[in-house]
C-alpha positions in Angstrom: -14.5 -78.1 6.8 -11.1 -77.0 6.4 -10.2 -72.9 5.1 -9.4 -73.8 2.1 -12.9 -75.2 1.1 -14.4 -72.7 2.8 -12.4 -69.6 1.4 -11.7 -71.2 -2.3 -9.5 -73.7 -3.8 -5.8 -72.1 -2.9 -4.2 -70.5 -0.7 -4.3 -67.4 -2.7 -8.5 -67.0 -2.6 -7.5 -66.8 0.9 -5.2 -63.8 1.0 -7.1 -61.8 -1.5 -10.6 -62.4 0.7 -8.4 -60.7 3.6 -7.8 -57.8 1.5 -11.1 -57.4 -0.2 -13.0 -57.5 3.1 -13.9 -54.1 4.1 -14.0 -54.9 7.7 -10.5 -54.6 7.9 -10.5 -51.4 7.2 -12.9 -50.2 10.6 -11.9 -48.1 12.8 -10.8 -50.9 15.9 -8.4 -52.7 13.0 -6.4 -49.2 13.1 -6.2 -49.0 16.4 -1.9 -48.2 16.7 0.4 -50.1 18.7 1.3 -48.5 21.8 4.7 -49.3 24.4 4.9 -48.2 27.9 8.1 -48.0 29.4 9.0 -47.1 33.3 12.1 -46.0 33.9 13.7 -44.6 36.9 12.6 -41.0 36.8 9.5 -41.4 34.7 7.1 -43.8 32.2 7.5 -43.0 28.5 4.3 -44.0 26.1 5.6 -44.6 22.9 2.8 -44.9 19.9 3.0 -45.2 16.3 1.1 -43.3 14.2 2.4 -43.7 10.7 0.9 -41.1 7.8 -0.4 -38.8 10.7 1.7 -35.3 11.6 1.6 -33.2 14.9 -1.7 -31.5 13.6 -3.7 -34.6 13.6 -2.6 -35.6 17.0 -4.5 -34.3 20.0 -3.2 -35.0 23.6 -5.2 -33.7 27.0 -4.8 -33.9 30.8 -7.8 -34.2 32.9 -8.3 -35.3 36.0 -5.2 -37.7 36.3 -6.1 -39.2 33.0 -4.3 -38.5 29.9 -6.2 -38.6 26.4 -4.4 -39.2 23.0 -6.8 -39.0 20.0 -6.9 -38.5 16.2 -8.7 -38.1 13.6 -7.6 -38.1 9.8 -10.5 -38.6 7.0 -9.5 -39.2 3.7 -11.8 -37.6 0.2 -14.8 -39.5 0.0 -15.6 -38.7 -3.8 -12.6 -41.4 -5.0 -11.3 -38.6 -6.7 -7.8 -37.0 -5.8 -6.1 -33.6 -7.2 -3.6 -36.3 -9.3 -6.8 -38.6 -10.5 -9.6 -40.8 -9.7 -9.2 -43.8 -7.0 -9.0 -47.6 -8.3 -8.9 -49.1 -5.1 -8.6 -47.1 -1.4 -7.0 -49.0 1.4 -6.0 -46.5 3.6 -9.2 -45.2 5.0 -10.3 -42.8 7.6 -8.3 -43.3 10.5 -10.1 -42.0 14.3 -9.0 -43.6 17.4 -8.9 -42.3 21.1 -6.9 -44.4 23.6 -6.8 -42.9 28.0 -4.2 -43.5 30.5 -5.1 -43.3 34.1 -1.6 -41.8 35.1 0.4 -43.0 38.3 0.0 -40.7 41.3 3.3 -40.2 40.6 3.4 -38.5 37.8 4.6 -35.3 37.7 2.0 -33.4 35.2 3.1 -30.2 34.9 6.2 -31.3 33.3 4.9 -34.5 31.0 6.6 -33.7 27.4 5.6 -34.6 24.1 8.0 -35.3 21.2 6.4 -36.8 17.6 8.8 -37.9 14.7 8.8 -40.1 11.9 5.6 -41.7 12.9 6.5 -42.1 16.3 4.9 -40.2 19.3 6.9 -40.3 22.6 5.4 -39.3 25.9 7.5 -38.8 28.5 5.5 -38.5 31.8 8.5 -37.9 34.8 7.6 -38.7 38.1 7.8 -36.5 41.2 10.9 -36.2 42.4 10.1 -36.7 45.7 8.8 -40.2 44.7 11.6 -41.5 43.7 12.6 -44.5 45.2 15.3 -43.9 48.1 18.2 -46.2 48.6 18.9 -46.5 52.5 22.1 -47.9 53.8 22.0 -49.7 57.2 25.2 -49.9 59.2 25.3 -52.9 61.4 27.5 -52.6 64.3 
């Protein structure tokens, strides 16, 4: 059995059975990308959290482990202050993602910078763990 004979006669029964199936829209589809980066001097997460602001974003330390979080619920009545809801897409939204952080890390100074959908963690390393470039003279 091919897709299209199981999902309808075109292509098109196929795309709009994506989009009408409600579990696309649970909470592990929305999970947002996330980037880690190490640099020299530190490790940068980067996340993107589009149609959230810095209230809806939670970050905590604990124990070496670093917590990012969110939670954004939408009005459950389908009705809006502009009208009443057709069709609702963009649902809830919830997610928690943990870091162990490096020994490394330096958390006292770890930074936190969130703009246009994009959160940026910078996490800078200890300075004394930085790696140290010997040069060995040879006689």
């Amino acid at each position: 059995m091919n897709a299209l004979s199981y999902y309808g006669t075109s292509p098109f029964d196929l795309i709009d059975r994506i989009f009408s199936d409600d579990r696309t829209m649970e909470e592990g589809y929305r999970m947002p990308a996330i980037d880690v980066l190490e640099k020299k001097d530190s490790y940068v997460i980067e996340a993107e959290l589009p149609g959230l602001n810095e209230k809806d974003i939670k970050l905590e330390i604990k124990e070496r482990v670093l917590s990012l979080s969110t939670e954004k619920m939408s009005k459950k009545d389908g009705q809006d202050d502009n009208g009443t809801w057709i069709r609702r897409e963009r649902s809830d939204l919830r997610f928690s993602r943990t870091f162990t952080l490096p020994e490394d890390t330096d958390v006292d100074k770890i930074e936190a910078k969130f703009r246009d959908g994009l959160l940026s963690i910078e996490l800078p390393r200890k300075p004394e763990s930085a790696p140290k470039v010997l040069t060995v003279k040879v006689a």
